[in-house]
VOGU-3710 file (C-alpha; in Angstrom, 3 decimals, decimal comma):
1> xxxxxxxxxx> 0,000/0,000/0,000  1,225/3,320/-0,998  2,958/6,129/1,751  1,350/8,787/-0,061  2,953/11,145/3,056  6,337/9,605/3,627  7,043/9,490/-0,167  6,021/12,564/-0,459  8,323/14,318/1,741  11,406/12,088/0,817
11> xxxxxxxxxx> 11,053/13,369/-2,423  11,110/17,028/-0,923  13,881/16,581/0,725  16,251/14,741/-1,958  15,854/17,803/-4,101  17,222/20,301/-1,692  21,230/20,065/-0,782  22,826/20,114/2,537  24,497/23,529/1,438  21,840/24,681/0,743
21> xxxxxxxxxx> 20,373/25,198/4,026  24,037/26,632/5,651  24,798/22,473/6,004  28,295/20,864/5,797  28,180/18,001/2,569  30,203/15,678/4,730  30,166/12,055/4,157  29,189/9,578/1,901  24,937/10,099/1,172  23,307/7,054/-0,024
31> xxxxxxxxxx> 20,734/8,419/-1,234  20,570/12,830/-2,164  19,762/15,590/-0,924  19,147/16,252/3,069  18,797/13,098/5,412  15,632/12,965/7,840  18,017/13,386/10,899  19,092/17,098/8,992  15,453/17,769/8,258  14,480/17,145/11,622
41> xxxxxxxxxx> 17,058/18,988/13,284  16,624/21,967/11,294  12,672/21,420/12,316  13,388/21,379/15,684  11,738/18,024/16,159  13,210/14,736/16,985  14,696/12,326/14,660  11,817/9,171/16,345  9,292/12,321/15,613  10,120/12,851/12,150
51> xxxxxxxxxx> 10,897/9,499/10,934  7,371/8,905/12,401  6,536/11,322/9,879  8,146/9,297/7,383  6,271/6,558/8,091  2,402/7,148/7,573  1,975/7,869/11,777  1,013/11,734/10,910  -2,069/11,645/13,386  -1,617/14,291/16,094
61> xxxxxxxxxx> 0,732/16,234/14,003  0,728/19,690/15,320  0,324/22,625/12,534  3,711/24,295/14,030  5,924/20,930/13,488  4,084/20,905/9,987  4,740/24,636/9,085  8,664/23,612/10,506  8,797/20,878/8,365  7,375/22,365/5,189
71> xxxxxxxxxx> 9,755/25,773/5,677  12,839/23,568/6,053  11,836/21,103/2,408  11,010/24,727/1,354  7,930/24,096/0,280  5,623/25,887/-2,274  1,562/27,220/-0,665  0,317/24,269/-3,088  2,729/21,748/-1,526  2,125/23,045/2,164
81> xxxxxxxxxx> -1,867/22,213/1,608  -0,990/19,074/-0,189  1,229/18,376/3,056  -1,527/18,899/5,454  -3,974/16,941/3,680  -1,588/14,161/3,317  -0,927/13,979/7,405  -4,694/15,226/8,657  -6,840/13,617/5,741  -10,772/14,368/4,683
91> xxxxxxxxxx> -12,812/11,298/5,493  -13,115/9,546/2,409  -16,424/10,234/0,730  -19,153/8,486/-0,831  -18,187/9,322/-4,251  -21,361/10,707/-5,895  -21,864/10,896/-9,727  -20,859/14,155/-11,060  -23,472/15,998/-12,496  -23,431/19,565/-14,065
101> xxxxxxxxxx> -26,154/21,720/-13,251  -28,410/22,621/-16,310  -27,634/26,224/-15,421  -24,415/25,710/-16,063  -24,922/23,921/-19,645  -26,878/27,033/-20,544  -24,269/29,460/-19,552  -21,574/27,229/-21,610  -24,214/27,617/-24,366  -24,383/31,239/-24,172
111> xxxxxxxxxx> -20,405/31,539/-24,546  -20,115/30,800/-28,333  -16,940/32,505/-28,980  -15,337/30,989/-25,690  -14,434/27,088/-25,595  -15,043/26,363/-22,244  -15,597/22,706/-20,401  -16,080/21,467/-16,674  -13,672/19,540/-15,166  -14,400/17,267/-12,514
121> xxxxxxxxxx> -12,858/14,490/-9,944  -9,838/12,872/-11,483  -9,905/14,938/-14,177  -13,226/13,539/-16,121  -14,320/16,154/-18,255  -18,021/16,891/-17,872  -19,424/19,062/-20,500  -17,959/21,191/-22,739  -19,772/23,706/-25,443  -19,264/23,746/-29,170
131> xxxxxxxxxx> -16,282/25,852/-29,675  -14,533/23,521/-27,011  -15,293/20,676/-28,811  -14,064/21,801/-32,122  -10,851/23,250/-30,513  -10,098/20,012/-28,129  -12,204/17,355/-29,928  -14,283/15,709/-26,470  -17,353/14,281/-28,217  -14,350/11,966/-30,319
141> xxxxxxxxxx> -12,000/11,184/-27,356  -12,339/7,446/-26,342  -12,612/8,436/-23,219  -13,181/11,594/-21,885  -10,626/12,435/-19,035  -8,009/14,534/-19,190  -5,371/12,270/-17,758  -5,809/9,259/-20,160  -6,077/11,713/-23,166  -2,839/12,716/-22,225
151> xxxxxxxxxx> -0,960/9,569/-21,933  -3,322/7,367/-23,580  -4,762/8,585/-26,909  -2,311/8,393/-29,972  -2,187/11,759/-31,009  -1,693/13,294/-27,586  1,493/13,668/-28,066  0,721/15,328/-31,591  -1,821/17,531/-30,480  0,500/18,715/-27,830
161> xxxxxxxxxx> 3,500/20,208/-29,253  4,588/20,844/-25,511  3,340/17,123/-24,482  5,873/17,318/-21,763  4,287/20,535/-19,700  1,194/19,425/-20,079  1,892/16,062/-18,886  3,808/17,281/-15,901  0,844/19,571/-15,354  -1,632/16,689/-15,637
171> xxxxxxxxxx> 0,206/14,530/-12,913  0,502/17,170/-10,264  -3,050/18,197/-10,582  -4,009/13,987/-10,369  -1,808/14,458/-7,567  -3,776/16,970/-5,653  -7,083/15,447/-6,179  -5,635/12,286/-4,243  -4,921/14,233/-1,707  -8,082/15,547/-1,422
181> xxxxxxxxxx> -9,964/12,356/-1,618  -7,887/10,007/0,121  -9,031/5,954/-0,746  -10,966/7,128/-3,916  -11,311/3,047/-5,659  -11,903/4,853/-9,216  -8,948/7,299/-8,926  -6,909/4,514/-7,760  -7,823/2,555/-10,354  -7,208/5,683/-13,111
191> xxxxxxxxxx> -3,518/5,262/-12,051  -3,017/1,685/-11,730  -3,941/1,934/-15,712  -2,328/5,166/-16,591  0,766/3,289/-14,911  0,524/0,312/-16,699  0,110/1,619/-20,027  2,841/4,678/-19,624  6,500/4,226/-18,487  6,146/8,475/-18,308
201> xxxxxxxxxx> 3,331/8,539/-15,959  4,685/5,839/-13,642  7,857/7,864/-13,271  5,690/11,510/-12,845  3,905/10,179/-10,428  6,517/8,580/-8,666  8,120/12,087/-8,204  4,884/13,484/-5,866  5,035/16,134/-7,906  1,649/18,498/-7,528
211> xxxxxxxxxx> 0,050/21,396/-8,954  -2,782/23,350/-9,496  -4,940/24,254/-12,473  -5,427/27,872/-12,126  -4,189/29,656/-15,300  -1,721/29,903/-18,193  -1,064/28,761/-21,699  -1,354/26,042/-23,600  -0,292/25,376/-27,136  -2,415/23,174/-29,631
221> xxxxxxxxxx> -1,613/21,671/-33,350  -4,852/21,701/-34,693  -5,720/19,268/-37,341  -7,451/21,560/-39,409  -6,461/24,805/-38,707  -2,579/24,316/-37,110  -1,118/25,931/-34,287  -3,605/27,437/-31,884  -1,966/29,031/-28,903  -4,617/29,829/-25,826
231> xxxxxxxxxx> -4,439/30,897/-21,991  -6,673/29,395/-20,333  -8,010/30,240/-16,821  -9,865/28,207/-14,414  -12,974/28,753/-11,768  -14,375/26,973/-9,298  -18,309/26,373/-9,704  -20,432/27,627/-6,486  -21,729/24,977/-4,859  -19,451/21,948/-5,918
241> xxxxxxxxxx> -15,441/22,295/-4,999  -14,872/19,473/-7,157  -15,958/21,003/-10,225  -14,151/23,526/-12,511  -14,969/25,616/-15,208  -11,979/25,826/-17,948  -12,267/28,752/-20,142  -9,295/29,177/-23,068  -8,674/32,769/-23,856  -6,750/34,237/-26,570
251> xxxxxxxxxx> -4,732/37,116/-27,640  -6,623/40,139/-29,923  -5,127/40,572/-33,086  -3,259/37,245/-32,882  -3,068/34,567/-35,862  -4,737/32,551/-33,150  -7,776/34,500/-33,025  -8,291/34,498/-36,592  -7,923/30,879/-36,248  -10,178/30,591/-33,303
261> xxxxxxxxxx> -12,776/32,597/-35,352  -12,645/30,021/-38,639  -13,560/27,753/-35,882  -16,274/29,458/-34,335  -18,027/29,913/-37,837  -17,661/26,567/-38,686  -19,374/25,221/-35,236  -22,072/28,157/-35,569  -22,818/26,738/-39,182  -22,919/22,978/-38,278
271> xxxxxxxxxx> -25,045/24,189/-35,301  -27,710/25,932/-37,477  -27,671/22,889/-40,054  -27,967/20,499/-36,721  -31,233/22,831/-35,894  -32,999/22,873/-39,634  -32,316/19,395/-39,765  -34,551/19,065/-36,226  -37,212/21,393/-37,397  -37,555/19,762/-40,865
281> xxxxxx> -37,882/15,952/-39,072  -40,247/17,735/-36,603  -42,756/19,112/-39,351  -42,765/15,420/-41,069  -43,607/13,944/-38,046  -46,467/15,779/-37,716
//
């Protein structure tokens, strides 16, 4: 069964040198970066109390040793909540289907010249609007997550030109929602798959590595229009923490928008033949 917490902080503390922190780099280190006895010193805990730590036993943790131990492995806000949720987690929850509210499908609607989606536990993607689906292609995926797209579908790596970001992003974000929902069976298995079918993502995940999805850019190839370059920036939906709405933005005056926009006309079009095709079928029927 997995550490989550006490591989988690050895990987902290391998990436950080003893010189680093005002340390001597005497003897031979079997493995690098700081040892737990340096970590806990510099803490201000004992070596039993942090190798503890190490170990899984996190319950009755204060938040002052924790705050110690995450300023000493010098770690990021992100990291520091990943680090409390790792030692003092949620009860695990019941799991509930993830549903989208209709007033949310109508407000995707609305935002024609926008692609926007909802992203949900383990990075499922919900619902998406038209423009989204033209840019991204979700009604074709195989299987509409985020993660498995990534290191799953063939022309990830295509559609990606900057596969490697965006698979180091996808990890760390997996990452965090484990954290958050500790002993989730479906997430578990996600990654027992993800692992078995990609040497990458068993090594990424390995590293404990995590992230958020708040903003910044992403680069697409396009198979119909080419290279598509987009921010993107991410809210939380009122009323369910576990959903987010993903909305790509995009430069004015860039070749990008221009693209964006031979995509938006195209969608409108098929849109408008979708709806004469519905209103011719419903006058025959009747």
């Amino acid at each position: 069964m997995e550490n989550a917490l006490g591989e988690f902080l050895r990987s902290r503390r391998a990436r950080i040198q003893p010189e680093e922190v005002g340390l001597p780099a005497y003897g031979r280190r079997r493995v690098p970066g700081l040892r737990r006895e340096e970590v806990a010193m510099l803490a201000g805990v004992s070596v039993d109390y942090y190798v503890r730590l190490e170990q899984g036993r996190g319950a009755g943790v204060s938040e002052a040793v924790l705050d110690a131990v995450a300023r000493v492995l010098r770690l990021d806000p992100v990291e520091h909540d990943h680090l409390r949720l790792l030692v003092h987690p949620p009860r695990p929850d019941a799991a509930p289907g993830q549903t989208v509210r209709p007033g949310i499908r109508l407000l995707m609607d609305r935002m024609a010249e926008v692609p926007v989606f909802v992203l949900g536990r383990r990075m499922d993607v919900l619902a998406w609007n038209g423009l989204a689906d033209a840019v991204v292609g979700f009604g074709a995926m195989e299987r509409c997550n985020a993660a498995w797209h990534t290191f799953c579908a063939p022309s990830a790596r295509e559609f990606y030109p900057q596969w490697a970001a965006v698979a180091a992003e996808t990890v760390g974000y997996l990452r965090l929602d484990a954290g958050r929902h500790p002993g989730d069976p479906e997430l578990a298995e996600l990654v027992a798959e993800l692992s078995a079918r990609s040497p990458e993502f068993r090594e990424m995940w390995a590293d404990h590595q995590v992230r958020e999805k708040t903003w910044g850019r992403k680069l697409f190839h396009h198979s119909v229009v080419g290279e598509l370059e987009l921010g993107y920036e991410t809210l939380q939906l009122p009323g369910d923490p576990d959903q987010l709405l993903v909305a790509y933005t995009v430069e004015p005056g860039s070749a990008t928008e221009q693209r964006l926009a031979l995509l938006a006309n195209a969608n409108a079009s098929a849109s408008a033949s979708a709806s004469a095709s519905l209103v011719r079928a419903g006058g025959g029927a009747r």
